[in-house]
MDTraj code that builds the backbone (N, CA, C; nanometers):
import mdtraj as md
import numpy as np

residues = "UNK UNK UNK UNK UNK UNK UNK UNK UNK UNK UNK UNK UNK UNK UNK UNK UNK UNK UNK UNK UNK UNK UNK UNK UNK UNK UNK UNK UNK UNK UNK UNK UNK UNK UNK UNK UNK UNK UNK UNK UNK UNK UNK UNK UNK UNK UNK UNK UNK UNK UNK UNK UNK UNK UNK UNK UNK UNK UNK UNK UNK UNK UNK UNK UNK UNK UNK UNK UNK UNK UNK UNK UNK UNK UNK UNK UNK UNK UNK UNK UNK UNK UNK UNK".split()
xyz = np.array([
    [2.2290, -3.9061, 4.0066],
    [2.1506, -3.8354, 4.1061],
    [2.0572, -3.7370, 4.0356],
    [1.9234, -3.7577, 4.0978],
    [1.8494, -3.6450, 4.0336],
    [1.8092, -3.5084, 4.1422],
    [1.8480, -3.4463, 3.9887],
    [1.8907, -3.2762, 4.0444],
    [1.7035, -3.2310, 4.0436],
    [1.6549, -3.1940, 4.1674],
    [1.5612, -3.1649, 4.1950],
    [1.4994, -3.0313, 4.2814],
    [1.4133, -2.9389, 4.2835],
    [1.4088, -2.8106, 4.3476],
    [1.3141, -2.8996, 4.4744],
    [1.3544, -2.8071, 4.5634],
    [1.3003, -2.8564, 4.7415],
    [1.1080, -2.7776, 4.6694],
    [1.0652, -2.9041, 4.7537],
    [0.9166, -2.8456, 4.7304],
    [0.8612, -2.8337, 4.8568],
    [0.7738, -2.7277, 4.9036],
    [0.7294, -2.6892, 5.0615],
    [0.5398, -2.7251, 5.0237],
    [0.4921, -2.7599, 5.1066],
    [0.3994, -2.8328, 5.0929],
    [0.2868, -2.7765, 5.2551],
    [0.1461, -2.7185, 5.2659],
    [0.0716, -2.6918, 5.3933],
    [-0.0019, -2.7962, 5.3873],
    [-0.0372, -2.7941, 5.5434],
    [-0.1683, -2.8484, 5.5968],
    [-0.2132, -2.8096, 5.6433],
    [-0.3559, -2.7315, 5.6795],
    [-0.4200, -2.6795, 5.7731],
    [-0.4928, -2.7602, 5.8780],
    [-0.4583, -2.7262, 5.9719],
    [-0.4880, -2.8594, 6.0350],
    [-0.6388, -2.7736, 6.1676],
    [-0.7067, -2.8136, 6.1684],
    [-0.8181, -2.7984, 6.3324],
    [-0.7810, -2.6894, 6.3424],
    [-0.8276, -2.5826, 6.4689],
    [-0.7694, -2.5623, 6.5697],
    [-0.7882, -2.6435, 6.6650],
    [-0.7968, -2.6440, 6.7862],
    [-0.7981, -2.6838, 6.9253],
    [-0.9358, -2.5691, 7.0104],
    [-1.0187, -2.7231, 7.0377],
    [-1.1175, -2.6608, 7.0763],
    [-1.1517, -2.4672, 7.1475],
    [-1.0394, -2.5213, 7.2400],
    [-1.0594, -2.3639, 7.3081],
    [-0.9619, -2.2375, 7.2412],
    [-0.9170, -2.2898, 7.1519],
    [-0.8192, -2.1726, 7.0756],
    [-0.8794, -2.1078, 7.0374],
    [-0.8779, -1.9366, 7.0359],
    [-0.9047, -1.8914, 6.9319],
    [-0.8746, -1.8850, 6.7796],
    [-0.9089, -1.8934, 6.6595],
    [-0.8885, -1.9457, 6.5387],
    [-0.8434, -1.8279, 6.4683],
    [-0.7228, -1.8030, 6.3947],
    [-0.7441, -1.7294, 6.2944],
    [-0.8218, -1.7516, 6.1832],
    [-0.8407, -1.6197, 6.0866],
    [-0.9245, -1.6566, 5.9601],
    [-0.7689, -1.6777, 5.8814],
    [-0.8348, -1.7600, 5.7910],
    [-0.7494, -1.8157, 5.6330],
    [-0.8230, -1.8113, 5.5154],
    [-0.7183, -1.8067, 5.4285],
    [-0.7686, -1.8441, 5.2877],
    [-0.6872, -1.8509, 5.2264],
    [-0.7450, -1.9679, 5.1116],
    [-0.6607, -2.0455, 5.0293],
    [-0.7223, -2.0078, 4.8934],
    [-0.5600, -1.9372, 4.8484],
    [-0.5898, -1.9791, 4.6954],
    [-0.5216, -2.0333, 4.5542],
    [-0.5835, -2.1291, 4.5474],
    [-0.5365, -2.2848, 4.4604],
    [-0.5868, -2.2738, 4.3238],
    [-0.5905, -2.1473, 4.2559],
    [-0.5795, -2.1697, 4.1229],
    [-0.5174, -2.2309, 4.0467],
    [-0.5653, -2.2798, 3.9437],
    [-0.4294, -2.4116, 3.8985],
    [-0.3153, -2.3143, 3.7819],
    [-0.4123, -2.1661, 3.7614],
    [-0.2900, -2.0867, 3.6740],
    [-0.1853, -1.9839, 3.7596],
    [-0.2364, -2.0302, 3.8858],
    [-0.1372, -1.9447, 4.0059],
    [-0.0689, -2.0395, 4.0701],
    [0.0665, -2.0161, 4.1294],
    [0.0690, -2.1131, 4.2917],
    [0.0253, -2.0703, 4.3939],
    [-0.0196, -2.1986, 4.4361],
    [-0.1043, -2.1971, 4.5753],
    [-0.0670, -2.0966, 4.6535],
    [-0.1236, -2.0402, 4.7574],
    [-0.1163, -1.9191, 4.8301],
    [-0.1704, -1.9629, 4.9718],
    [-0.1158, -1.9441, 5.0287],
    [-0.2335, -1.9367, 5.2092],
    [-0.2457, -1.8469, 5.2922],
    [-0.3894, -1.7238, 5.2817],
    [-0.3300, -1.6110, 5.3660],
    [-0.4109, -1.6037, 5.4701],
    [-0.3302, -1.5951, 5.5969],
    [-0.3761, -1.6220, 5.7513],
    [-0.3975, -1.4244, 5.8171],
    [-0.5179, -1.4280, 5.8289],
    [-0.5661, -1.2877, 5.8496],
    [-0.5635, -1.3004, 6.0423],
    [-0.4935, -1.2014, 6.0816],
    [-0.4722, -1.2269, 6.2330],
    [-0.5848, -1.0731, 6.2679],
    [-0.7076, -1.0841, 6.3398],
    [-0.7189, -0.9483, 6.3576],
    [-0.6707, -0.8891, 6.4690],
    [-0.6296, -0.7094, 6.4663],
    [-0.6179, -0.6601, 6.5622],
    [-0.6535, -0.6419, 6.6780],
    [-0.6099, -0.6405, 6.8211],
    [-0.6369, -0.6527, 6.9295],
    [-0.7249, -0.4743, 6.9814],
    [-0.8070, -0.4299, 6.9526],
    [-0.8121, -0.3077, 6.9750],
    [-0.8793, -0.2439, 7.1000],
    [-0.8754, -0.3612, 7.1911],
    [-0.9251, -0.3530, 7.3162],
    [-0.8350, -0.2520, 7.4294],
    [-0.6967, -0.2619, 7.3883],
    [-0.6132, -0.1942, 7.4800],
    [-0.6238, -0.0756, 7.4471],
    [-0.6970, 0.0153, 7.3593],
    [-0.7106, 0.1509, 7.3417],
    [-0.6145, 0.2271, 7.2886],
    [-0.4917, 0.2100, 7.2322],
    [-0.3555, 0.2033, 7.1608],
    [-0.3177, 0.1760, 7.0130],
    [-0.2945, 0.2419, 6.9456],
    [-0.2699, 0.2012, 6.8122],
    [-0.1808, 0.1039, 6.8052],
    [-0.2377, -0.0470, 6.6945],
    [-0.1768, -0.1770, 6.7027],
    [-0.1544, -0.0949, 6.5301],
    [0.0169, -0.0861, 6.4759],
    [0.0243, -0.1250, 6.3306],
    [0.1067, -0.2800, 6.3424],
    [0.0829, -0.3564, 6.4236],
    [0.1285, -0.4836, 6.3321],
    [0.0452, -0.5062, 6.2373],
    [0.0898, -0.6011, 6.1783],
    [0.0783, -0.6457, 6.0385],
    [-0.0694, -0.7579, 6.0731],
    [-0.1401, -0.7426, 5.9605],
    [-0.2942, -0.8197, 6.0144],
    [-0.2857, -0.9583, 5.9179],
    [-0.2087, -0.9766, 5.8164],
    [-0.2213, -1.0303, 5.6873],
    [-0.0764, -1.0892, 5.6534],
    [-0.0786, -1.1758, 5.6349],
    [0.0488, -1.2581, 5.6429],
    [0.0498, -1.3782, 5.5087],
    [0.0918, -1.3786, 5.4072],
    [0.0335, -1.4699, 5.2813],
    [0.2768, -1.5226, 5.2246],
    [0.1734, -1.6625, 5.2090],
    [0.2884, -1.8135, 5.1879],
    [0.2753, -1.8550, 5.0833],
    [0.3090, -1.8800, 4.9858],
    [0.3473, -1.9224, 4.8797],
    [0.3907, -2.1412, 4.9125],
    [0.2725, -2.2235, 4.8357],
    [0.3451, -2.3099, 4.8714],
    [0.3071, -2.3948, 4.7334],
    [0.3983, -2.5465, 4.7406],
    [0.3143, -2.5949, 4.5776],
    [0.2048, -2.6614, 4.5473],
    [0.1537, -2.7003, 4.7107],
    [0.0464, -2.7190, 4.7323],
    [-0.0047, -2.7259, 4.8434],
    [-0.1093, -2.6668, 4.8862],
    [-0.1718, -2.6298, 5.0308],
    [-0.3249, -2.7856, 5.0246],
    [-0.2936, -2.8516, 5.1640],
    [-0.4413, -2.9094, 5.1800],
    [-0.5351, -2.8741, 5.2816],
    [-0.5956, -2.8659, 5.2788],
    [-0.7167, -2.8061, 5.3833],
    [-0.7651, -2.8737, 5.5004],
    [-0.8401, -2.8164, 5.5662],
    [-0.8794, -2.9151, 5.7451],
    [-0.9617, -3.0408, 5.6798],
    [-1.0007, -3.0879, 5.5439],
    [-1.0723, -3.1891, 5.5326],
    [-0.9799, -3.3277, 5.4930],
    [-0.8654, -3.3122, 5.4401],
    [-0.7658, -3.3394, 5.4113],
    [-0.7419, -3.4896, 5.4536],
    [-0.7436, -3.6194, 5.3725],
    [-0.7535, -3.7111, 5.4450],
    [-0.6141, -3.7962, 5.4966],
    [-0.5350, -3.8345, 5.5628],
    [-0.4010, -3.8694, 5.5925],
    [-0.3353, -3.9889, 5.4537],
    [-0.4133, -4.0375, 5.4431],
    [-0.4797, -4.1063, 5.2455],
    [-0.3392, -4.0350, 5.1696],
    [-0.4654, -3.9008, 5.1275],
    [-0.4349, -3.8309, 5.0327],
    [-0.2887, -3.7348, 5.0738],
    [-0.2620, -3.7111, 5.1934],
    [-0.0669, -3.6363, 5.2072],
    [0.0292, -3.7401, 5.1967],
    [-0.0417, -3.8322, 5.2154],
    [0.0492, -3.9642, 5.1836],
    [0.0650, -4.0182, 4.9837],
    [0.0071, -3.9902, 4.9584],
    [0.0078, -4.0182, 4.8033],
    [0.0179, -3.9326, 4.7105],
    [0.0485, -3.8011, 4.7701],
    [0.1189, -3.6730, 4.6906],
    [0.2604, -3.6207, 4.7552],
    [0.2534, -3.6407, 4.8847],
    [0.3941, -3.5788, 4.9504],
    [0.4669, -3.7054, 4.9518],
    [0.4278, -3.8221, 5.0344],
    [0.5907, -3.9187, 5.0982],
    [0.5890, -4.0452, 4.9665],
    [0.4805, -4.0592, 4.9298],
    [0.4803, -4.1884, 4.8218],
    [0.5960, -4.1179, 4.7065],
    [0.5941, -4.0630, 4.6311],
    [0.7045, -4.0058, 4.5071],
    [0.8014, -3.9897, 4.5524],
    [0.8372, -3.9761, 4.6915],
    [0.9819, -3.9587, 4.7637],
    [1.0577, -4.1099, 4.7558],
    [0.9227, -4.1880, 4.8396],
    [0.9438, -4.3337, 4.8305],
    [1.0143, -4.4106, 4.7348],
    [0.9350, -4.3763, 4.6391],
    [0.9436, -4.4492, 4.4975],
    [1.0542, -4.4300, 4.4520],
    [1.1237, -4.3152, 4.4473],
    [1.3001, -4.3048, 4.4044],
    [1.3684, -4.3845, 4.4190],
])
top = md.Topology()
chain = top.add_chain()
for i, resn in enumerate(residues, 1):
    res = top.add_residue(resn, chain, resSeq=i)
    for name in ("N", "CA", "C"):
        top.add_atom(name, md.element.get_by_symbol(name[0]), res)
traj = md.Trajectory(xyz[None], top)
């Protein structure tokens, strides 16, 4: 049996037309691991101090983006699983 570490893997996928979208960003340096940080902004309409948290960042071993072709998650994520 091969002794192997669990690997976590994103997709960013659309939103949905009428959603509002958070902002993201990805960063995929090849001397860092991948990162994905989803910036939520504050609601400051209710006139009330909001301290939630605006910035929220994931650690993954590899993040793919909204261009992402179903191709390519297939021949890095389930194909090497396959092949075992």
């Amino acid at each position: 049996m091969v002794k192997q570490t669990i690997q976590i893997f994103a997709r960013v996928k659309p939103p949905a037309r009428k959603q509002q979208s958070g902002i993201y960003s990805i960063d995929d340096d090849e001397n860092l691991t991948p990162s994905l940080e989803i910036i939520i902004p504050r609601d400051l309409a209710d006139g009330f101090v909001n301290n939630k948290r605006e910035s929220y960042k994931f650690i993954f071993q590899r993040i793919f983006d909204q261009d992402a072709k179903q191709e390519i998650i297939f021949e890095n994520i389930a194909k090497p699983v396959a092949e075992r």
